[in-house]
C-alpha positions in Angstrom: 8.0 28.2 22.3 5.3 26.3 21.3 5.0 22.4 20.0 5.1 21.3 16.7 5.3 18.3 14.8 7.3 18.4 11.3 6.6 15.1 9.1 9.0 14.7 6.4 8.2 12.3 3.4 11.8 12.5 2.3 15.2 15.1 2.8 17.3 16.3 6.0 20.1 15.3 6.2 19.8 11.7 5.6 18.4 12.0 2.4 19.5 15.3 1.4 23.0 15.8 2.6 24.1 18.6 0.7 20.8 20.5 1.2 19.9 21.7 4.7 16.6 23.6 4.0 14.4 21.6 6.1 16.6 20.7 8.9 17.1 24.6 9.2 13.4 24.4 8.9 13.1 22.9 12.5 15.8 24.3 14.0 14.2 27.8 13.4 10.6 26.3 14.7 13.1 25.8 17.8 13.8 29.2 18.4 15.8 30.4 20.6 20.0 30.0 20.8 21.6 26.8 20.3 18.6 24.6 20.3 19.3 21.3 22.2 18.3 18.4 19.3 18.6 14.5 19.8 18.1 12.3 17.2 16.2 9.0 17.4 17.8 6.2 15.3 15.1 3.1 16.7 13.8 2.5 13.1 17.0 1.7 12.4 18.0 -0.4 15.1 20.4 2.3 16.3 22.5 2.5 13.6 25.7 3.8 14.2 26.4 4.8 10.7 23.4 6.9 11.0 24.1 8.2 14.3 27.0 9.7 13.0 25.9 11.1 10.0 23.5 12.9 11.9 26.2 14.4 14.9 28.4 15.2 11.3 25.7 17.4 9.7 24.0 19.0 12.6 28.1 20.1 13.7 27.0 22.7 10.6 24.3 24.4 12.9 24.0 26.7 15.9 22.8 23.2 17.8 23.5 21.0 20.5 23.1 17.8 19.4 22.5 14.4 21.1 21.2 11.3 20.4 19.3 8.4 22.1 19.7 5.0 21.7 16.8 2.5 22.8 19.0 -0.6 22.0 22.1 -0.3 24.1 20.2 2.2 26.6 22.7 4.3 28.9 20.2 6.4 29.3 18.8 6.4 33.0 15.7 8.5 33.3 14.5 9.0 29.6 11.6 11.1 30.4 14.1 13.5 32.1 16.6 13.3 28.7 13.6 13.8 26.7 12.3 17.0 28.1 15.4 18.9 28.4 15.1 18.7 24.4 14.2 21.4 22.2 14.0 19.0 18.9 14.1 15.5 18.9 14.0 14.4 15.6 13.8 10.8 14.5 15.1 8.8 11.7 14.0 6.3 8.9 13.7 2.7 8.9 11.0 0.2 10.6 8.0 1.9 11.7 6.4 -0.9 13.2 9.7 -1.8 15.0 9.8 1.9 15.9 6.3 1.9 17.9 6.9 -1.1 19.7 10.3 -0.3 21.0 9.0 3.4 22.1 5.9 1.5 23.6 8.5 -0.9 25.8 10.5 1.8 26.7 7.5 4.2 27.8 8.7 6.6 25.0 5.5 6.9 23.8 3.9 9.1 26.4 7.1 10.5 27.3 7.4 12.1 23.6 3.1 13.6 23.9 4.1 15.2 27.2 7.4 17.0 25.4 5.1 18.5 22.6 2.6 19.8 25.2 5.7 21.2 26.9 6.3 22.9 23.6 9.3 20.8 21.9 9.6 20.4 18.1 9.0 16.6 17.1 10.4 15.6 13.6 11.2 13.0 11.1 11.2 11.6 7.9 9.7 8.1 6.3 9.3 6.3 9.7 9.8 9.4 11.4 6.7 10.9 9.9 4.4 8.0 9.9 4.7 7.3 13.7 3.1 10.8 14.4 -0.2 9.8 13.0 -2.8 7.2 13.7 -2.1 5.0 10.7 0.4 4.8 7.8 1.7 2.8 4.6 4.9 1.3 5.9 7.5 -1.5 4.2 7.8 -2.5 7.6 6.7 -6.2 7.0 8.1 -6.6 3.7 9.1 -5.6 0.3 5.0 -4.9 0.2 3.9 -1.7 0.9 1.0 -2.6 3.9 -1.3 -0.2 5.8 -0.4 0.1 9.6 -2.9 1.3 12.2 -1.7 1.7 15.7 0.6 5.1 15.0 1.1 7.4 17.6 -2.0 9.4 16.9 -0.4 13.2 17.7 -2.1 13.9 14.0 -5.1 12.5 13.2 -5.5 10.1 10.1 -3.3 8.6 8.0 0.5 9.4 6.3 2.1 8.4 3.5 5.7 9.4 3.0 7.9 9.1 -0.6 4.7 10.0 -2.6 7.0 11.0 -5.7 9.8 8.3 -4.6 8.5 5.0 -4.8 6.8 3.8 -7.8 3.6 2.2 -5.7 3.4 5.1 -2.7 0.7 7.0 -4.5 -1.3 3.5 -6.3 -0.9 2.0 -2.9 -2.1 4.7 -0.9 -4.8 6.2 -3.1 -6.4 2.5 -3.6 -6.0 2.3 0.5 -7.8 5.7 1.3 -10.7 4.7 -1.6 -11.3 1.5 0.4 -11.6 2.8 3.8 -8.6 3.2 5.2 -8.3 6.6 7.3 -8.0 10.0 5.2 -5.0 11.2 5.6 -1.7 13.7 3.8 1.2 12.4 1.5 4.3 14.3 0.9 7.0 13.8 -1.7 10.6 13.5 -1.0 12.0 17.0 0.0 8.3 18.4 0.8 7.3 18.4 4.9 4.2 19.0 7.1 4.2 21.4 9.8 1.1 20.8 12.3 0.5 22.1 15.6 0.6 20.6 18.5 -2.8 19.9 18.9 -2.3 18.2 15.5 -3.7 21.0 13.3 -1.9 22.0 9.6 0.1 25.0 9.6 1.5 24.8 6.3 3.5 22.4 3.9 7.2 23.2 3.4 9.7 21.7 1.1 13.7 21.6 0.4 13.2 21.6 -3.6 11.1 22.8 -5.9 8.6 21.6 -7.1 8.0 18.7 -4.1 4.4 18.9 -3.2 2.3 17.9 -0.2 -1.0 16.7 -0.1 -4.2 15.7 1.5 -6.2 12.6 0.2 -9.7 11.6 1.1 -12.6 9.2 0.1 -14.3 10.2 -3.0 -18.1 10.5 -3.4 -17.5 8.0 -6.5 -15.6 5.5 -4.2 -12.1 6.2 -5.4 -9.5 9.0 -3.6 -9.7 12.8 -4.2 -6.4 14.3 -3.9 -5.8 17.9 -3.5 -2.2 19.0 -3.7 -1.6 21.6 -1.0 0.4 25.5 -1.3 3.4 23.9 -0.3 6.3 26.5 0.1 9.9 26.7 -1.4 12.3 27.0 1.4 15.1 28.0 -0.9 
């Protein structure tokens, strides 16, 4: 098996409930029988409600599922619990909560040394900005703001929701023409698939007609966005 990182700018089984394409998506980047998955709920503080949903819909696949919480630890020896996981997939919420918890915990590292071991990391909104170097995040108010101290696994900048959120796209586009690292957006249901080494494999999505992308810096001083072959998983 080797590493992969799936950002998801919307879907799974949060968003999606009733449509499993892209969580299938990762489980079958797994490979292998009954691939062990634990889901990261820091962005959300932990949220139990969200915990559950997630041990409810992954009950539907050939998985084992866990979770870890960050929170109320009970976990001993994360680095251990971590590396014994084929997927670990992480949830929405507060990036910049997200990355500072990780970072206080020693996640951080942890997580780079399970993708060089060849484990699947995933998410969606928060859970695919954290795998870049920068992002568009809520996370310091209603007001969409750029955030620059991301994980770094992929290099540049994300932007999740593109087709969700009235001011995604202005936002970002305006961002990326005034400097701010180059970078991919992905609409709700649509998902990146890189490498481990942080290279694009190809864009998936759970619906037609969701679209990923990659936006630069134009020559003119505004954005150039190229929609990428993004592929129907249905």
């Amino acid at each position: 098996m080797s590493g992969a990182i799936v950002a998801m700018g919307g879907g799974g089984f949060s968003e999606e409930p009733d449509n499993p394409l892209l969580d299938r998506f990762v489980l079958g980047l797994a490979g292998g029988e009954r691939p062990r998955v634990c889901f990261v709920a820091t962005a959300s503080g932990d949220s139990e409600g969200y915990v559950a949903r997630f041990y409810r819909a992954f009950a539907e696949h050939d998985c084992r599922p866990a979770d870890l919480g960050l929170f109320d630890r009970r976990a001993g020896d994360l680095r251990r619990l971590v590396l014994e996981q084929d997927v670990v997939y992480v949830g929405g919420g507060n990036t910049a909560s997200l990355l500072a918890v990780w970072r206080a915990h020693g996640l951080a590292s942890i997580l780079r040394e399970a993708l060089d071991a060849g484990a699947v990391l995933c998410g969606v909104s928060a859970g695919m900005n954290c795998w870049f170097e920068a992002s568009t995040t809520d996370s310091f108010g209603p007001e969409l703001a750029p955030l620059h101290d991301g994980l770094g696994f992929v290099a540049g900048s994300a932007c999740p929701h593109y087709d969700g959120e009235a001011q995604r796209r202005p936002h970002y586009r305006e961002l990326v023409a005034g400097g701010f690292p180059a970078g991919h957006a992905a609409d709700e249901g649509a998902a990146l698939h890189f490498d481990a080494a942080g290279t694009l494999v190809e864009a998936v999505a759970s619906r037609e007609g969701a679209r990923a992308y990659r936006v630069e810096r134009g020559r003119d001083g505004g954005a150039d966005e190229r929609a990428l072959a993004t592929r129907y998983l249905g």
